[in-house]
C-alpha positions in Angstrom: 6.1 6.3 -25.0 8.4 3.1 -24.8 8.9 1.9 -20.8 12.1 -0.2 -21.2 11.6 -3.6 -18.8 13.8 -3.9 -15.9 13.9 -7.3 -15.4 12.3 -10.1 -17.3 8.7 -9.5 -19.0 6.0 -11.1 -17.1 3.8 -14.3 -18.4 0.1 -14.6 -17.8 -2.3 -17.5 -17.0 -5.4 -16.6 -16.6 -7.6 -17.7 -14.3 -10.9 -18.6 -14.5 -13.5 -17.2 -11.8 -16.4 -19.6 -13.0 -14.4 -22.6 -12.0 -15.4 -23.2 -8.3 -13.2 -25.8 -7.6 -9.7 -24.8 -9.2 -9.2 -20.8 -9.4 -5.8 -21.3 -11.0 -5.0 -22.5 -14.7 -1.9 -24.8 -15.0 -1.5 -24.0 -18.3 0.5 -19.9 -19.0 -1.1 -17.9 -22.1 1.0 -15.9 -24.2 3.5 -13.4 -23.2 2.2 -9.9 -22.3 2.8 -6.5 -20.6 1.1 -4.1 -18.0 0.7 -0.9 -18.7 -1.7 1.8 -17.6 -3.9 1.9 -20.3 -5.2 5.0 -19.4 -2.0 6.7 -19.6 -0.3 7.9 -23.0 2.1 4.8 -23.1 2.1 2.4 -25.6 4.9 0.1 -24.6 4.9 -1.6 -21.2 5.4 -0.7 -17.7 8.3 -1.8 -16.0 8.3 -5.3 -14.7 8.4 -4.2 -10.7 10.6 -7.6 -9.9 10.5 -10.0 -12.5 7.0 -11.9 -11.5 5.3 -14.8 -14.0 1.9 -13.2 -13.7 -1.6 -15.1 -13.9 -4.2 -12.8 -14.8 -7.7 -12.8 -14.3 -10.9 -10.4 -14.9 -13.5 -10.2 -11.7 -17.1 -8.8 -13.8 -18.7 -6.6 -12.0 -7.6 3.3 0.9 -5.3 2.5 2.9 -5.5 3.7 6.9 -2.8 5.6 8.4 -0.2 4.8 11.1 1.3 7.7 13.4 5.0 8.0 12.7 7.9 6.2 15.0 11.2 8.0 14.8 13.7 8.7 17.3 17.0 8.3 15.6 17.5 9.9 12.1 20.0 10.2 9.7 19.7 14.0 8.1 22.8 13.5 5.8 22.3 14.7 2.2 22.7 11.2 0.9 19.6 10.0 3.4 17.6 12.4 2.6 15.5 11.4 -0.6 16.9 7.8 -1.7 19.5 6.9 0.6 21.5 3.4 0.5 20.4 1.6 3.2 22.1 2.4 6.6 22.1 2.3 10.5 22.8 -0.3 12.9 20.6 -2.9 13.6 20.4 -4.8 17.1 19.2 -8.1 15.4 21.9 -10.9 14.6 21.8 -11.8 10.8 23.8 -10.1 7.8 23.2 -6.6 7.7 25.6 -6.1 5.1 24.2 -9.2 3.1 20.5 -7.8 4.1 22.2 -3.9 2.7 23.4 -5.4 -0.6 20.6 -7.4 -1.6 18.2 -4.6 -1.2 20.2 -2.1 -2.7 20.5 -4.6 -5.5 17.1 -4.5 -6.4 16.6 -0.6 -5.5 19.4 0.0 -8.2 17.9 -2.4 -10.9 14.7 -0.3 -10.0 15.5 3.0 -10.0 19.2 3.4 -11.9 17.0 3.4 -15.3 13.5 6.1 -14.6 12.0 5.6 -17.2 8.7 7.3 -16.2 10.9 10.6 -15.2 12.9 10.7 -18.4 9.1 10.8 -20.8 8.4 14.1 -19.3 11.6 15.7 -20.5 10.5 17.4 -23.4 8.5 20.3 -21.9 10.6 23.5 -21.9 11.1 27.3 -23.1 12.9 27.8 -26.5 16.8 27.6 -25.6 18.6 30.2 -23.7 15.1 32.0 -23.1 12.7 31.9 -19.5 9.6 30.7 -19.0 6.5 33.2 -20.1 3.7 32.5 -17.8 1.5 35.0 -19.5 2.1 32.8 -22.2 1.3 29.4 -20.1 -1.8 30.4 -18.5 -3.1 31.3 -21.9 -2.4 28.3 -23.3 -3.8 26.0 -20.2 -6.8 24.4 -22.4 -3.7 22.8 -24.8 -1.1 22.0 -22.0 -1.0 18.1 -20.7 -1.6 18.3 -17.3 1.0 15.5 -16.3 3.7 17.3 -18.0 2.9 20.1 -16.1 2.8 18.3 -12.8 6.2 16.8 -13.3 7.6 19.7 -14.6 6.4 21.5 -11.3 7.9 18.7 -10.0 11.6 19.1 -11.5 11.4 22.5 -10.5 11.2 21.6 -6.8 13.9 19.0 -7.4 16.5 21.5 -8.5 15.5 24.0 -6.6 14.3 26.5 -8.9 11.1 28.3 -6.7 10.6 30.6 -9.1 9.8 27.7 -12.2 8.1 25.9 -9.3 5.8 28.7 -7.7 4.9 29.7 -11.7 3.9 26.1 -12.7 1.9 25.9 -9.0 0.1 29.1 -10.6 -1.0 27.5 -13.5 -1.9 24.3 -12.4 -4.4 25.9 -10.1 -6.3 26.8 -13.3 -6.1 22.9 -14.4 -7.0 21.1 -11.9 -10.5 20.4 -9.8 -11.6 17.9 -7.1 -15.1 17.3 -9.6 -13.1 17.0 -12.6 -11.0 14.0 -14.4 -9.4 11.8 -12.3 -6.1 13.6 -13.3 -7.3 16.9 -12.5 -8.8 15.6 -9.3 -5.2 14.3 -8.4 -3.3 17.0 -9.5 -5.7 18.8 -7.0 -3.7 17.4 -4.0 -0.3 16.3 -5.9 -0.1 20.7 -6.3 -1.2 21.2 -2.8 1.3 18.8 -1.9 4.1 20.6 -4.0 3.1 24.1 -2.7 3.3 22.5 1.3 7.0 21.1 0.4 8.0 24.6 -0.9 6.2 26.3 2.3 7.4 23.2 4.2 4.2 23.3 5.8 4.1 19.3 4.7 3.9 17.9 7.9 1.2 20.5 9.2 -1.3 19.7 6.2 -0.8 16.2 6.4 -1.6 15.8 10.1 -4.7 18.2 9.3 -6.0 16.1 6.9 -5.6 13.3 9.0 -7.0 14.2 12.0 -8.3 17.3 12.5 -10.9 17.7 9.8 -14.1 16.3 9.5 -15.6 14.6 13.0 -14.7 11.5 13.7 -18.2 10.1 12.5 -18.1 12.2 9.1 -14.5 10.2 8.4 -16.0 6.8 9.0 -18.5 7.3 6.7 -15.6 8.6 4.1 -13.8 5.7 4.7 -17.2 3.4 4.8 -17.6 4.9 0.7 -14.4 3.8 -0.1 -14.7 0.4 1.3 -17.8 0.1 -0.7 -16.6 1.5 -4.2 -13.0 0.2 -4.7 -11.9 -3.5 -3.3 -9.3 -2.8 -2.3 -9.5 -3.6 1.4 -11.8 -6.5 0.7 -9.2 -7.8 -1.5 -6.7 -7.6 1.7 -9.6 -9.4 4.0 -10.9 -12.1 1.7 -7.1 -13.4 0.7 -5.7 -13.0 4.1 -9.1 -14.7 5.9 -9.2 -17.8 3.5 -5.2 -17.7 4.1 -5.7 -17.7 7.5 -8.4 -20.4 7.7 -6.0 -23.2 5.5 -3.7 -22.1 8.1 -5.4 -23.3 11.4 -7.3 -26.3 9.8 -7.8 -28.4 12.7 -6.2 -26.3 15.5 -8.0 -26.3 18.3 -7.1 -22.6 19.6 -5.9 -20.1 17.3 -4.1 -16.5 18.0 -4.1 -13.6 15.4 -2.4 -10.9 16.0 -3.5 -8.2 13.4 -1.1 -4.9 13.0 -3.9 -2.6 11.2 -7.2 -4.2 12.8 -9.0 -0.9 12.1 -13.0 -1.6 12.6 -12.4 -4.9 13.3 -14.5 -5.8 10.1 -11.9 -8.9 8.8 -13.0 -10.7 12.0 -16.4 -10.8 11.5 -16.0 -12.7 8.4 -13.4 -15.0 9.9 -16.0 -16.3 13.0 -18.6 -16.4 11.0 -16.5 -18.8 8.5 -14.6 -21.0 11.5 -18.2 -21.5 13.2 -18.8 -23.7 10.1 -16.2 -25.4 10.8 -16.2 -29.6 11.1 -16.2 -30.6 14.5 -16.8 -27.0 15.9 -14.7 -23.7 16.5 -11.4 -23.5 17.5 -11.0 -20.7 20.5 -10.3 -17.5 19.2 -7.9 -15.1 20.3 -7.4 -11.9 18.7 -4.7 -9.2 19.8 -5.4 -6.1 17.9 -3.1 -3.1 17.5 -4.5 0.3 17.7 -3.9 3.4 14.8 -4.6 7.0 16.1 -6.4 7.0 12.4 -9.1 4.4 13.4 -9.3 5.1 16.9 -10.5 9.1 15.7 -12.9 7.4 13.6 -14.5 4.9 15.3 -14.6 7.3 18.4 -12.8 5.3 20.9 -10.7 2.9 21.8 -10.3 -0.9 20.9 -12.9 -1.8 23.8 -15.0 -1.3 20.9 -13.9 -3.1 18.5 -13.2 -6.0 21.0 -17.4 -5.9 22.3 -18.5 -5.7 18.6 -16.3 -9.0 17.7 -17.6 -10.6 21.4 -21.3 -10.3 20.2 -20.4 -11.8 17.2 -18.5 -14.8 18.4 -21.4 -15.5 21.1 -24.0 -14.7 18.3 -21.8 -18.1 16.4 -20.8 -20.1 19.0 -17.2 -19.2 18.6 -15.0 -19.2 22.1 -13.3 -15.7 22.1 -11.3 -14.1 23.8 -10.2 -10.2 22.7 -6.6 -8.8 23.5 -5.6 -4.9 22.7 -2.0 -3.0 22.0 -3.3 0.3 22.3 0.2 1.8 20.9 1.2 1.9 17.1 2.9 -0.5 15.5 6.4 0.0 15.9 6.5 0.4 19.2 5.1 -3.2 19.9 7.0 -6.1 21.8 6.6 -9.4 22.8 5.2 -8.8 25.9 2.6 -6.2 24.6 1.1 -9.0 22.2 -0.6 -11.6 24.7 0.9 -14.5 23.6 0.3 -17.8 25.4 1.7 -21.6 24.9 -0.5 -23.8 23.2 -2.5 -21.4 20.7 -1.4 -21.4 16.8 -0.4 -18.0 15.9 -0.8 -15.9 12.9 -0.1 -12.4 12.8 -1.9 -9.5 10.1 0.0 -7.0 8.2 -3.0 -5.7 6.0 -1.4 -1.9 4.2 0.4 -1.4 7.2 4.0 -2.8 7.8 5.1 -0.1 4.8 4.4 2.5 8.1 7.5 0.8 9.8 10.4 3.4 9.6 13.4 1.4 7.8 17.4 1.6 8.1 17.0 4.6 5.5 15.1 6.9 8.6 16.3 5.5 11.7 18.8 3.4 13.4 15.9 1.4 15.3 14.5 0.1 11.9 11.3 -0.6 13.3 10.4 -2.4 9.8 13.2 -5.2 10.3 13.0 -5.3 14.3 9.0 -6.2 13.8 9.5 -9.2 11.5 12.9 -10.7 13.4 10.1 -10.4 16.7 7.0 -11.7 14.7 9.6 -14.5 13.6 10.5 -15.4 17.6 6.6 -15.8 17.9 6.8 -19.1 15.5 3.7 -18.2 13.7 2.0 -20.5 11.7 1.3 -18.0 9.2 1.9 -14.1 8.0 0.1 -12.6 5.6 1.1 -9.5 4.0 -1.2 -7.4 2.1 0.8 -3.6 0.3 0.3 -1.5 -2.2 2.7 -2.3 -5.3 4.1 0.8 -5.5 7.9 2.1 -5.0 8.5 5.4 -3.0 10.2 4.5 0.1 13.8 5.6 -0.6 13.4 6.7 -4.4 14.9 10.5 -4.8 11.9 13.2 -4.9 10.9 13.5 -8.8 10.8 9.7 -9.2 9.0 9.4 -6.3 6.4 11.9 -7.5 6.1 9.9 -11.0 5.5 7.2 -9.2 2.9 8.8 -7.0 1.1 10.1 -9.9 1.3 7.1 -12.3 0.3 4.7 -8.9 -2.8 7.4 -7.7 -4.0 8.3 -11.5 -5.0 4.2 -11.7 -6.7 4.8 -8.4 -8.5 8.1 -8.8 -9.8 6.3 -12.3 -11.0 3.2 -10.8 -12.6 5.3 -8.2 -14.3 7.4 -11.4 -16.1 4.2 -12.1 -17.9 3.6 -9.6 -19.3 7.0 -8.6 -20.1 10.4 -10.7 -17.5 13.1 -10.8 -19.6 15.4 -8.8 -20.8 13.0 -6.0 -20.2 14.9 -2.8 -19.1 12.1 -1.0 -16.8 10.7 -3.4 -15.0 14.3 -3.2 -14.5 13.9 0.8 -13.8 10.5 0.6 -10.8 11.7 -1.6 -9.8 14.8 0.0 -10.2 13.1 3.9 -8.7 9.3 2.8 -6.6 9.2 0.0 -5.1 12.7 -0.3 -3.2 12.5 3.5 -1.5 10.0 2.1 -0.1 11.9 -1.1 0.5 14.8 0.5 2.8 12.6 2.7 5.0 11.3 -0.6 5.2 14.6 -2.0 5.3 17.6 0.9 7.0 15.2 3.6 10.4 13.9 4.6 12.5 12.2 7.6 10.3 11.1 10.0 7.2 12.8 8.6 7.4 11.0 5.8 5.5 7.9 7.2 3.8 6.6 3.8 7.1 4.4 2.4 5.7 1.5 0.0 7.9 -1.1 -1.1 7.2 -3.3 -4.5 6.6 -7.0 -3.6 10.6 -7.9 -4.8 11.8 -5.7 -1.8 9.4 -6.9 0.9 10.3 -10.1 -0.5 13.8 -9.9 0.3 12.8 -8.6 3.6 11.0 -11.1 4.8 13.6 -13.8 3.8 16.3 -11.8 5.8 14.2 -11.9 8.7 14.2 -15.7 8.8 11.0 -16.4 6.5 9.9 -18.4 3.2 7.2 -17.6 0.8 3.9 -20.0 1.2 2.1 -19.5 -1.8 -1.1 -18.6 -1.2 -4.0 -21.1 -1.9 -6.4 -21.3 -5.2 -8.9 -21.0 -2.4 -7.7 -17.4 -1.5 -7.5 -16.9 -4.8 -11.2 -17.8 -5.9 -12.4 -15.9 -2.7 -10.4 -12.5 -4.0 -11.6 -13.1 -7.4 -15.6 -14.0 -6.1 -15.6 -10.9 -4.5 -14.2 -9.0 -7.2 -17.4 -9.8 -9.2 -18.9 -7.0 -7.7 -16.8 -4.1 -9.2 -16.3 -2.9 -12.5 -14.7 -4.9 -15.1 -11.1 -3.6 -15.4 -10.2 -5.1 -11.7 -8.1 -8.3 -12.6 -6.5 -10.5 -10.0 -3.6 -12.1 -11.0 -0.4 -14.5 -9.4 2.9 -14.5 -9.0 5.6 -16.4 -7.5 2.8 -17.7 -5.0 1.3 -13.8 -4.1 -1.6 -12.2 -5.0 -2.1 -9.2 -7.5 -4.9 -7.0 -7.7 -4.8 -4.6 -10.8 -6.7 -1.8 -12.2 -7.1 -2.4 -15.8 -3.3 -3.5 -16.4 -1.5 -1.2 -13.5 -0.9 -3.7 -10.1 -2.3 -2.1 -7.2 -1.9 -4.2 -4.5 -0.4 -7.7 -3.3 -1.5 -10.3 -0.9 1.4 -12.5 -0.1 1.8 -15.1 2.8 4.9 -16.4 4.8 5.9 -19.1 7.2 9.3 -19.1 9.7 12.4 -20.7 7.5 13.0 -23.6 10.1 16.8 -23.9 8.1 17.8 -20.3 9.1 18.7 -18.7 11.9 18.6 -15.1 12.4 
């Protein structure tokens, strides 16, 4: 299958992890594509927004946030991939901020092709669908065509197509299998809660009731250990972070996702090396229902655990909490003092924000015009390249699969099909998550993931500029990735950081400072 481009096709330097001293080659190699490998394509993926790429090879689950709505806009054109709308109460260009990023969602998504290579799976002309027939012929059928056909059925509202094709995938599919038939596990559950519109009910089960609160760490402590993903998001944003504050004598981070705390531990252990001694510490961290459930309590904990650390290094510390989620933070919730240098966190977490396509509060803009009145010296940004915030349903569920079929197949490398654990890591940390996309709308709907190009444009609307991040970020991400299997590659663009599974991105580490030449 042929993926037309959307924008330009990107370049490639590659970068070369021996190298201690330079993680970045000056000099761009030939011309290339992604694509999933894995997939049946053999043309390339679409370039997500145009990036020069450098790519390199390392040799060897994202947390939840509870959902912030109070204003929503149920009208048909909102519903699945709405323009963007709703008032803002921050004083910039909304209809500038509207067009741009409608710009890019249309170059995105006015062409699908991933949608469009699933269109030759149907009955003979004029005649129904025999699912005798079908569930005979299971063993021959392509088990993404029948997950997007499923799919298209629930799109046009045909339950009867949909509830048929739900029947036989549930003789395809297992959570020991393929990584395709492990995801089409949860991507079916996920259609058959959207038809039930039970959604919202089995997402929220996933999440929190079911297993213990100890059982989930551990889940979450065997993904941490068998995909990089988070590391990637801790070793960028920490050596980030520490070119940041180079020479400041008391330093401020305010981190949106802080989880178990485990970034920091790397970071004081790192500044009590540094030249002339530590800087004081301050870290304000901002509590998830997700993380609080696992950790079994409050950010007390996390806050002692990061104390005995700094004392353990000499580091001055002092530990600051916002037990509320994100999007209902302000200024005087974040401890924010004169004199400290302050950088704030957004590790897979700002794409929790509600937008202007849910609610009229857009909790997603009104955190970064606040983050901007803080005058930080740095943001990093760490999200998941992938596009399903406002996309209409079937695209978004192509994209779900084609984004979660790279990650169910890098997590197949690193642990057997039938390892226990690898099945409840799965079921209890990644498949909440797409049973959001799929069974969930409105203000259930809180996993909305925006490509790098449209936080891009967000973040300069909100009064920022790119930094590029440094080759030492760079050389960090791609030391670390020298524990993992082969096909993680780490690449750059524009100044961000790309971490990719074979040739699919997964995830981007990008870093910003205040535009001192606009005003918002």
């Amino acid at each position: 299958m042929l993926y037309p481009q959307v924008h330009c096709s990107p370049q490639f330097q590659v970068i070369d992890t021996k190298n201690k001293k330079n993680a970045f080659s000056d000099t761009p190699s030939k011309e290339s594509f992604f694509t999933l490998e894995s997939s049946t394509a053999s043309g390339p993926l679409p370039s997500y927004e145009s990036p020069s790429v450098s790519v390199t090879s390392g040799r060897s689950p994202f947390s939840p946030q509870a959902s912030c709505i109070s204003d929503l806009h149920p009208s048909p054109e909102n519903i699945y991939g709405s323009p963007l709308s709703g008032a803002s109460s921050h004083v910039y260009d909304e209809a500038h901020v509207k067009s741009k990023i409608r710009e890019l969602e249309v170059s995105l998504l006015s062409v699908d092709p991933k949608v469009e290579e699933y269109s030759g799976f149907s009955p003979a002309a004029g005649k129904s669908w025999n699912w005798e027939e079908l569930l005979a012929l299971t063993p021959q059928l392509d088990l993404k065509e029948v997950l997007v056909e499923a799919a298209r059925a629930v799109s046009e509202g045909d339950f009867a197509a949909a509830c048929g094709f739900i029947d036989v995938l549930e003789q395809m599919v297992s959570v020991s299998g393929t990584p395709i038939q492990r995801l089409g596990t949860y991507m079916a559950e996920g259609l058959r809660a959207r038809l039930q519109g039970t959604g919202g009910n089995i997402y929220r089960a996933l999440k929190c009731n079911e297993p213990t609160g100890r059982e989930l760490m551990s889940y979450m402590g065997v993904l941490y250990e068998i995909c990089p993903y988070w590391k990637f998001a801790y070793n960028a944003a920490n050596a980030a972070i520490l070119e940041a504050v180079a020479g400041e004598k008391r330093v401020h981070i305010i981190d949106f996702q802080i989880a178990q705390g485990s970034q920091y531990m790397f970071l004081i252990n790192e500044l009590a090396k540094r030249p002339g001694g530590p800087p004081l510490l301050r870290v304000t961290g901002v509590d998830d229902s997700q993380s609080r459930y696992a950790r079994g309590g409050g950010l007390s904990l996390i806050g002692e655990k990061l104390a005995d650390m700094a004392q353990s290094r000499g580091v001055p510390f002092e530990f600051h909490d916002a037990i509320m989620s994100g999007c209902k933070v302000h200024w005087e919730h974040l401890g924010v003092e004169p004199g400290f240098a302050v950088v704030v966190n957004f590790p897979y977490v700002l794409h929790h924000m509600p937008d202007e396509s849910v609610s009229v509060e857009n909790h997603r803009d009104r955190l970064l015009h606040l983050i901007k009145s803080l005058g930080p010296k740095l943001v990093t940004l760490v999200e998941q390249e992938s596009n399903t915030n406002t996309s209409p349903f079937l695209s978004r569920f192509v994209e779900t699969l084609d984004y979660y079929t790279a990650m169910f197949e890098s997590i197949d490398a690193a642990r057997p099909r039938d390892d226990k654990q690898r099945i409840s890591a799965e079921q209890h940390c990644v498949a909440r998550d797409i049973v959001n996309m799929i069974a969930c709308e409105e203000a259930e709907r809180v996993e909305r993931h925006e490509v790098l190009g449209k936080w891009r444009v967000r973040m300069m609307m909100a009064g920022f500029m790119g930094w590029p991040v440094s080759s030492s970020a760079a050389f960090a991400a791609s030391e670390m990735l020298k524990g993992y299997d082969k096909n993680y590659k780490l690449g750059e663009s524009e100044g961000a950081l790309y971490l990719f599974w074979k040739r699919r991105p997964m995830a981007t580490c990008s870093a910003w400072k205040p535009n001192p030449n606009q005003i918002v």
